[in-house]
C-alpha positions in Angstrom: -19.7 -75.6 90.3 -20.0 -78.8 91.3 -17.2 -81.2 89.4 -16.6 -85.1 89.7 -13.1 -85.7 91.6 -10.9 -88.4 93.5 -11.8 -88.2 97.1 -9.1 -88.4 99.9 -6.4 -86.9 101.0 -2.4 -86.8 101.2 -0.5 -84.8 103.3 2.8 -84.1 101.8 5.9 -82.3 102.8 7.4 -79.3 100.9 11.2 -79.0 100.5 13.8 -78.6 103.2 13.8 -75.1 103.6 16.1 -73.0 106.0 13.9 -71.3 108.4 14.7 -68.2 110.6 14.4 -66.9 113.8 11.5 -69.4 115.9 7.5 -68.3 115.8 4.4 -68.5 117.4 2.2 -71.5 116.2 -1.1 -71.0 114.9 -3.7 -72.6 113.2 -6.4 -71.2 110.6 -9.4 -72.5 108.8 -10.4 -73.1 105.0 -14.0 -74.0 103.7 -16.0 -73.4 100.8 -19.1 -74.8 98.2 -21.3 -74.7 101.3 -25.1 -74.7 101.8 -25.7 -75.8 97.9 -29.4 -76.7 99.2 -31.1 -74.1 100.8 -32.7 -74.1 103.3 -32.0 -77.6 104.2 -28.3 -76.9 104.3 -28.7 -74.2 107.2 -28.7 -75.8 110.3 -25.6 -78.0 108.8 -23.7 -75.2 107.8 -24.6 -73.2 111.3 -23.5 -76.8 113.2 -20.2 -76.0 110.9 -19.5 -73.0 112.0 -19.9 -73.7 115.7 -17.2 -76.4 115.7 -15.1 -73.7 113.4 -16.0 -71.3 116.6 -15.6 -74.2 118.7 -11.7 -74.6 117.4 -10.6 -71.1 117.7 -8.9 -70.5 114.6 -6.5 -67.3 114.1 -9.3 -66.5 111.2 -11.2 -68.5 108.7 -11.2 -68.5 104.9 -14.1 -68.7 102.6 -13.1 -69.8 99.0 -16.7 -68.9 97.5 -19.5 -71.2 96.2 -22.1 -70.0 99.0 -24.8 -71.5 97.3 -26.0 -73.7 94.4 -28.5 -73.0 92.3 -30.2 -69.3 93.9 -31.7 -66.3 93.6 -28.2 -64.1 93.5 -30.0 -60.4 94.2 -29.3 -58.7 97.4 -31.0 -60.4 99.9 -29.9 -63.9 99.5 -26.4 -61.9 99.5 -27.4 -60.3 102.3 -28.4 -63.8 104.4 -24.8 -64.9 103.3 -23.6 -62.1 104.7 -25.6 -63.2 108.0 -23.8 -65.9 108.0 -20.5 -65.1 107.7 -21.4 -62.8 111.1 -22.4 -66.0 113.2 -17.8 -66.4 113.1 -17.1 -65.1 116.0 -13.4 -64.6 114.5 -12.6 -63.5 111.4 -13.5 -65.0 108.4 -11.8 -64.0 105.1 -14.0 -64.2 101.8 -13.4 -64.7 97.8 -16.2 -65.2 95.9 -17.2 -68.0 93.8 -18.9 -68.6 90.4 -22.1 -69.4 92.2 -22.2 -66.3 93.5 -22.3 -64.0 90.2 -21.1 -65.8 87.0 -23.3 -68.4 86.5 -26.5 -66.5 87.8 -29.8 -67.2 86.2 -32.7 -65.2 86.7 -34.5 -64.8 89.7 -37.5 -66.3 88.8 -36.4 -69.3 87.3 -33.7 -69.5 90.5 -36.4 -69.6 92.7 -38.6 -72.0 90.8 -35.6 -74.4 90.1 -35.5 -74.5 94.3 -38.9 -74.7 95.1 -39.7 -77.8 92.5 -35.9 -79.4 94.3 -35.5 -79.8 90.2 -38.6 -81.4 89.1 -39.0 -80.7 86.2 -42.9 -81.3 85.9 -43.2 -78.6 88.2 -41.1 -76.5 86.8 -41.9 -76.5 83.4 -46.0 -76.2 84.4 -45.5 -73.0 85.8 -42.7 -71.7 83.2 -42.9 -73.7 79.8 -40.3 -72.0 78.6 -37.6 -73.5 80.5 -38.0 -76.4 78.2 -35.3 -74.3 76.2 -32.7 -74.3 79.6 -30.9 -76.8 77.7 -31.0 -75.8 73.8 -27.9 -74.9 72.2 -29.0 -71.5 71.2 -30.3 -71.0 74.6 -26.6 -71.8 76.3 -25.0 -69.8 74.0 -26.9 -66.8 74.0 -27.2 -66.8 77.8 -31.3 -66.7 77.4 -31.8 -67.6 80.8 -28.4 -65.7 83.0 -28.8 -62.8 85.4 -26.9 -59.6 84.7 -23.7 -61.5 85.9 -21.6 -58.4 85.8 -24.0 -56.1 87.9 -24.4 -59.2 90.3 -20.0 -58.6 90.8 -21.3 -55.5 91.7 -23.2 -56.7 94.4 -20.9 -59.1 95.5 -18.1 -56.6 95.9 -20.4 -54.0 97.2 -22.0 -55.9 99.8 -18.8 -58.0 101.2 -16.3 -55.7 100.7 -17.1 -52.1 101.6 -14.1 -51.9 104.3 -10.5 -52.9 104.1 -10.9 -55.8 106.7 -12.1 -59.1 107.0 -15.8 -60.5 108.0 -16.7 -62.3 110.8 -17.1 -60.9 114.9 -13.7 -59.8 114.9 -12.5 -58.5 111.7 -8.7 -58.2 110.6 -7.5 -55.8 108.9 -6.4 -56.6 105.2 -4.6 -54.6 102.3 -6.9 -54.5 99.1 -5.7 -54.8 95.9 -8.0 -51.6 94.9 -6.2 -49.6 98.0 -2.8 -50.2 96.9 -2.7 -50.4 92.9 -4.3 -49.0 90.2 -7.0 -51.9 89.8 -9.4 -49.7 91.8 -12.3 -52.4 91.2 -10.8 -55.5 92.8 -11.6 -54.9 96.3 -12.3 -58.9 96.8 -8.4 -59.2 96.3 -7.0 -58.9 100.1 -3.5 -59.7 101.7 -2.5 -59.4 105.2 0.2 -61.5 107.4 0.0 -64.0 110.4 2.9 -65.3 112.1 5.7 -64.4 109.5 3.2 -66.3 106.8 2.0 -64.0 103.9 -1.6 -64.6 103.2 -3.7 -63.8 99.9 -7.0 -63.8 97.8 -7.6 -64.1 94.6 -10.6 -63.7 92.1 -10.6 -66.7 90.8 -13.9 -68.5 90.0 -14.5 -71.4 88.2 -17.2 -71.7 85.2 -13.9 -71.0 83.0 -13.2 -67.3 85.2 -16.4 -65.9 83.3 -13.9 -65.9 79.9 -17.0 -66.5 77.7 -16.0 -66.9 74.0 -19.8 -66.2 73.4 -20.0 -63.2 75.1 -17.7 -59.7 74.5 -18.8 -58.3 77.7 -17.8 -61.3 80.1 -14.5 -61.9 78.0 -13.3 -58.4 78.7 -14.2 -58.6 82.1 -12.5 -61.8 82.6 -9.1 -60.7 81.0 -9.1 -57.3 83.0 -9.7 -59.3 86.1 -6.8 -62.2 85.6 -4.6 -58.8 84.7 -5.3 -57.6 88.0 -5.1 -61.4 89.7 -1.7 -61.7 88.0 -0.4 -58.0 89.2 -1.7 -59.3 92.5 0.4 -62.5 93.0 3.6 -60.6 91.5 2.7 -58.1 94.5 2.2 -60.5 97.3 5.9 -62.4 96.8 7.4 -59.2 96.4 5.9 -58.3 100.0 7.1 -62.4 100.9 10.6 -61.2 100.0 10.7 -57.5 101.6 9.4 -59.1 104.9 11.8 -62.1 104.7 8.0 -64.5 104.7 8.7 -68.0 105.7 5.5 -69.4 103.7 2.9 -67.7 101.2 -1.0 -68.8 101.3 -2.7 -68.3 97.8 -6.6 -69.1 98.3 -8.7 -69.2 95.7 -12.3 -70.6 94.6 -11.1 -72.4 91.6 -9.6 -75.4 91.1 -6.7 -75.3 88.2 -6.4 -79.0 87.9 -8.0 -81.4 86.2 -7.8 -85.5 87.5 -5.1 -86.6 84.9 -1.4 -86.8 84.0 0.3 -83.4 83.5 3.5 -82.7 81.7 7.1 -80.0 81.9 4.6 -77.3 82.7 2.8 -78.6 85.3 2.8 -82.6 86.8 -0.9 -82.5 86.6 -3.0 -81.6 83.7 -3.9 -77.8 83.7 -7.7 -77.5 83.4 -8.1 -76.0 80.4 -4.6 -76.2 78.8 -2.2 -74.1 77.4 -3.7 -70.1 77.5 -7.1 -71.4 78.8 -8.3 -69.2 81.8 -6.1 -70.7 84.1 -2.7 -70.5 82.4 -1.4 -67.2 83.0 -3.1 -67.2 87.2 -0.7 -70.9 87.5 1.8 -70.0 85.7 2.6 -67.0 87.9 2.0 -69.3 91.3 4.6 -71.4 89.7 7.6 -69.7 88.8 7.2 -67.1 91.5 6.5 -69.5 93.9 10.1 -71.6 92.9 11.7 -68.2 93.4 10.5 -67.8 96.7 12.1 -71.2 97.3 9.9 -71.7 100.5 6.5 -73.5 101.3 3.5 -72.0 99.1 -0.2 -73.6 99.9 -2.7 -72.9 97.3 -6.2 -73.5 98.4 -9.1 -73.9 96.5 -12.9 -75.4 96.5 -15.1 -76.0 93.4 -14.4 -79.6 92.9 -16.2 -81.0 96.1 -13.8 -83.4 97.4 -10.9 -83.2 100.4 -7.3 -83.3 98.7 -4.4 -82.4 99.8 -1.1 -82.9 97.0 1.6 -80.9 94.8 -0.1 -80.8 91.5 2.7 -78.4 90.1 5.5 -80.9 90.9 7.2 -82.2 87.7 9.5 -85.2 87.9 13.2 -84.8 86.8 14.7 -88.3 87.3 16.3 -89.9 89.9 19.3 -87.6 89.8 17.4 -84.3 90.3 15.1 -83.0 92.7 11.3 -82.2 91.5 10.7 -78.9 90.5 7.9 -77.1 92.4 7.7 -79.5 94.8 7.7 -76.4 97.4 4.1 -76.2 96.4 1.3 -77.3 98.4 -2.6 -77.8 97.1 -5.5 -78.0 99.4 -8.7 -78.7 97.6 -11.4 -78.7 100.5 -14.6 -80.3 101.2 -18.2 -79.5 99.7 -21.6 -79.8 99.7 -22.9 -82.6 100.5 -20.0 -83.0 103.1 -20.0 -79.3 104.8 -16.9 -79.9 106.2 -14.3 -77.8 107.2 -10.5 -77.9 107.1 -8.5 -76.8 109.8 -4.8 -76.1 108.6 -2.0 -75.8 111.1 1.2 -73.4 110.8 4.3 -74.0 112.5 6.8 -72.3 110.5 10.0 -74.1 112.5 8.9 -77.1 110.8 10.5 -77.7 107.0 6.6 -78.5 105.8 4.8 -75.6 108.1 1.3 -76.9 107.1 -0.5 -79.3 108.9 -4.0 -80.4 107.5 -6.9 -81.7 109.6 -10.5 -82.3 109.0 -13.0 -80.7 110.9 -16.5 -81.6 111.1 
């Protein structure tokens, strides 16, 4: 969802790492939280993904949002999908919360669109949405779509094969191929240039843990089971293959705009065991292990920023820790703007970060 943030960007170097043997350079792109206003966001997002062609990426990644407020049934999925065909590379995709946790129902969707939120319109041809609001209509999610058979969808839909979307698909290793969380097919890895590359499920809307609902909170902790498993996997596979960088991409943001403390340098959205802990606490400490440049990417907040939101300061006499970690937040609707990120793992910083629009 759509979140108020600081704007702009800093490009910042990880630490001085010793790199090995030299690679080819390559450059890929991120996006995400596009075409919010359908159908006035089309021909935008379609001029997007002709410069994206245009620029000739190794492959793209999607971190989720595809829409704002819509009608989340199949064939809205299935123009998405439409889309994500007009790449003609590939283009790698994790879903967001726009996409299945924070569906309402069709009709409503549909109405909410139509009216472009009026809400004389809408509430003259369904009074009942008067309740949208209410307390008791929030908490007893009166007005949500089956969010868990719209996952379904989602998963179904985008992920039938082991390989990426786009013209020219890569292959990828699921999570649900390889481990025994046969579900989490949206949870991909695959390598580019001695840089180990990986999804996670990780929307925002709190990661679906709904304190008001049983059968979204046991979703939500089997899922960031399965997320954690996942990044424990993918810097196992960085060490085995001697990695010179990890990518984490993600739809949700962790951070929230505000001082931080030992655990992380900036505040962890939703504190201590909120549904972020356990998925940045595992980035972190594995990530230091690793000792080499890590690039988290994620959308949700709407604004370009690049930073090291995990560094904590030591003093003058120490080095930061997790200063090896990178964060690129990128653009969103209204700006459907891309990012293109560029990898040259000879450098100590590898990433490179560029708008493109």
């Amino acid at each position: 969802m759509r979140k108020v943030w600081i704007a702009g960007a800093i490009v910042l170097s990880a630490l001085l790492t010793p790199l090995g043997a030299s690679a080819d350079k390559f450059s890929f792109v991120a996006l995400g939280d596009t075409a919010y206003n359908p159908p006035g966001d089309y021909p935008i997002y379609d001029a997007l993904i002709g410069k994206i062609n245009a620029a000739k990426p190794a492959f793209s990644i999607h971190v989720g949002d595809t829409w704002g407020v819509q009608d989340c049934r199949e064939p809205e999925q299935r123009r998405v999908l439409e889309f994500f065909q007009k790449y003609k590379g590939a283009v790698v995709y994790t879903p967001g919360d726009n996409e299945w946790v924070d569906c309402i129902d069709p009709e409503a969707a549909r109405l909410f669109l139509e009216a472009k939120g009026d809400p004389v319109k809408i509430l003259a041809k369904r009074p009942d949405l008067a309740q949208f609001p209410t307390f008791d209509a929030q908490f007893d999610k009166r007005f949500s779509d089956d969010n868990l058979a719209r996952l379904a969808d989602v998963r179904r839909i985008f992920f039938s094969e082991p390989e990426s979307l786009g013209q020219k698909p890569i292959p990828v290793t699921r999570q649900s191929d390889v481990s025994d969380f046969h579900d989490m097919v949206e949870n991909a890895r695959w390598e580019k240039g001695g840089v180990m590359f990986a999804t996670i499920s990780l929307p925002g809307s709190g990661n679906n843990f709904m304190i008001n609902s049983e059968v979204r909170a046991k979703e939500a902790v089997a899922r960031n089971r399965a997320n954690v498993e996942w990044i424990k996997a993918l810097f196992a596979e960085a060490k085995k293959s001697n990695a010179k960088a990890v990518v984490i991409a993600m739809q949700a943001s962790l951070f929230q705009q505000a001082k931080g403390d030992q655990f992380t340098g900036t505040q962890l959205r939703g504190g201590s065991e909120g549904p972020y802990y356990w998925t940045a606490w595992a980035i972190r400490d594995l990530s230091a292990a690793f000792g080499k440049p890590v690039l988290v990417i994620n959308g949700d907040f709407h604004d370009f920023i690049v930073d090291r939101p995990f560094m904590v300061e030591q003093g003058e006499q120490k080095p930061p820790k997790f200063a090896n970690i990178t964060r690129l937040q990128v653009f969103g609707a209204p700006e459907l703007r891309a990012v293109k990120i560029d990898v040259d793992t000879d450098t100590p910083w590898v990433f490179g970060f560029s708008p493109l629009y």
